[in-house]
C-alpha positions as CSV (number, residue, x, y, z in Angstrom):
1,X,17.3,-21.7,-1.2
2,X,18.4,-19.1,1.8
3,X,21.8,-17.0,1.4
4,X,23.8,-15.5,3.7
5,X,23.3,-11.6,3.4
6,X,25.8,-9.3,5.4
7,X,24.4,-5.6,5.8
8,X,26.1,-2.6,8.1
9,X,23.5,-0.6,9.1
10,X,24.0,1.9,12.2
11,X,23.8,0.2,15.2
12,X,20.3,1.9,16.9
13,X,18.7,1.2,13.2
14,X,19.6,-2.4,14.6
15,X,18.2,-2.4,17.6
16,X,14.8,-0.6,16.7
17,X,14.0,-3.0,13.7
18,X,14.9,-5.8,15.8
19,X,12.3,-4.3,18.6
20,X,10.1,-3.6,15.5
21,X,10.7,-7.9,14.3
22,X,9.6,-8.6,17.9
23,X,6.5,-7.1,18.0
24,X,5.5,-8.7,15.0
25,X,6.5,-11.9,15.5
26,X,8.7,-12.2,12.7
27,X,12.9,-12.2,12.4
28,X,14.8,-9.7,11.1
29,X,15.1,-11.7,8.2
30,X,12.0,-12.4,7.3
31,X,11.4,-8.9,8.4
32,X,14.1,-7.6,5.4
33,X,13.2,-10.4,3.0
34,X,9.6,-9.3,2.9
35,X,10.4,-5.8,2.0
36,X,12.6,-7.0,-0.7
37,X,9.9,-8.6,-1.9
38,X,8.0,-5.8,-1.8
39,X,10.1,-3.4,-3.6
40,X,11.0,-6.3,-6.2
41,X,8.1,-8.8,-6.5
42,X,5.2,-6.6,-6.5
43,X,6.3,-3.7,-8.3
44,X,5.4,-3.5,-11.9
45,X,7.2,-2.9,-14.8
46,X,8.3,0.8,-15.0
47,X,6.3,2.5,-18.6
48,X,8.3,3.5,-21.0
49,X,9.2,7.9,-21.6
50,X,6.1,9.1,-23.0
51,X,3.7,6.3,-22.0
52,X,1.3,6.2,-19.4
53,X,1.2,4.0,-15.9
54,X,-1.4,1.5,-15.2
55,X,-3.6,2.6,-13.0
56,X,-3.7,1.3,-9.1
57,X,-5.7,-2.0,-8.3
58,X,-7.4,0.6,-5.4
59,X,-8.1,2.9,-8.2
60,X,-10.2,0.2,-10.0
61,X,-12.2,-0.9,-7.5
62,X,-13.9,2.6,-7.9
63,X,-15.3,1.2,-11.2
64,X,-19.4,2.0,-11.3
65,X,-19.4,4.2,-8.1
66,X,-19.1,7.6,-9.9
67,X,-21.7,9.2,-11.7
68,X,-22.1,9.5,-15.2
69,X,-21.8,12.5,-17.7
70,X,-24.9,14.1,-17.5
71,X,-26.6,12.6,-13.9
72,X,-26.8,15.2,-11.4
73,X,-25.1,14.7,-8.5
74,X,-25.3,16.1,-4.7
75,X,-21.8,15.6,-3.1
76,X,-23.3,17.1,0.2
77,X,-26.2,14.7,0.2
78,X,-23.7,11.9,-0.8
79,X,-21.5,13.3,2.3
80,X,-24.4,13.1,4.6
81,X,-25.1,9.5,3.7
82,X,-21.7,8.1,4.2
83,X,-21.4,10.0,7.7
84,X,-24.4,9.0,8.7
85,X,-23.8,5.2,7.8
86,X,-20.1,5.4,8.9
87,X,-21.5,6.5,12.8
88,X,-24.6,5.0,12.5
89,X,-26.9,7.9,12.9
């Protein structure tokens, strides 16, 4: 169900996010809506004083790329690889 919301914002604030909308292809509502959601949907629940946060999703797709304890490993030969593959020399 869709409710009226009545903001005052300054009035070039406006005008540049309604630019912004248009260039998206979206509203200004569904411009605002969507980052509501994203400050209220996606956010995860604050830990408790002392506790700590749950890692990033991005962070855990790093799982099995580092090296283990003990493995020796060449950081400049792994930075040659990955500039060489990245502009395909």
């Amino acid at each position: 169900m869709n409710t009226k919301l009545t903001l005052t914002l300054e009035k070039d604030v406006i005008e540049k996010a309604k630019e912004y909308a248009a260039r998206q292809g979206q509203s200004l509502s569904s411009l605002v809506e969507n980052y509501f959601k994203h400050l209220t949907f996606e956010k995860k629940e604050e830990p408790k004083k002392g506790e700590l946060k749950p890692l990033p999703e991005s962070f855990l797709r790093f799982e099995g790329i580092l090296k283990k304890e003990g493995e020796e490993f060449d950081y400049k030969e792994e930075l040659t690889k990955a500039l060489m593959e990245k502009y395909g020399l």
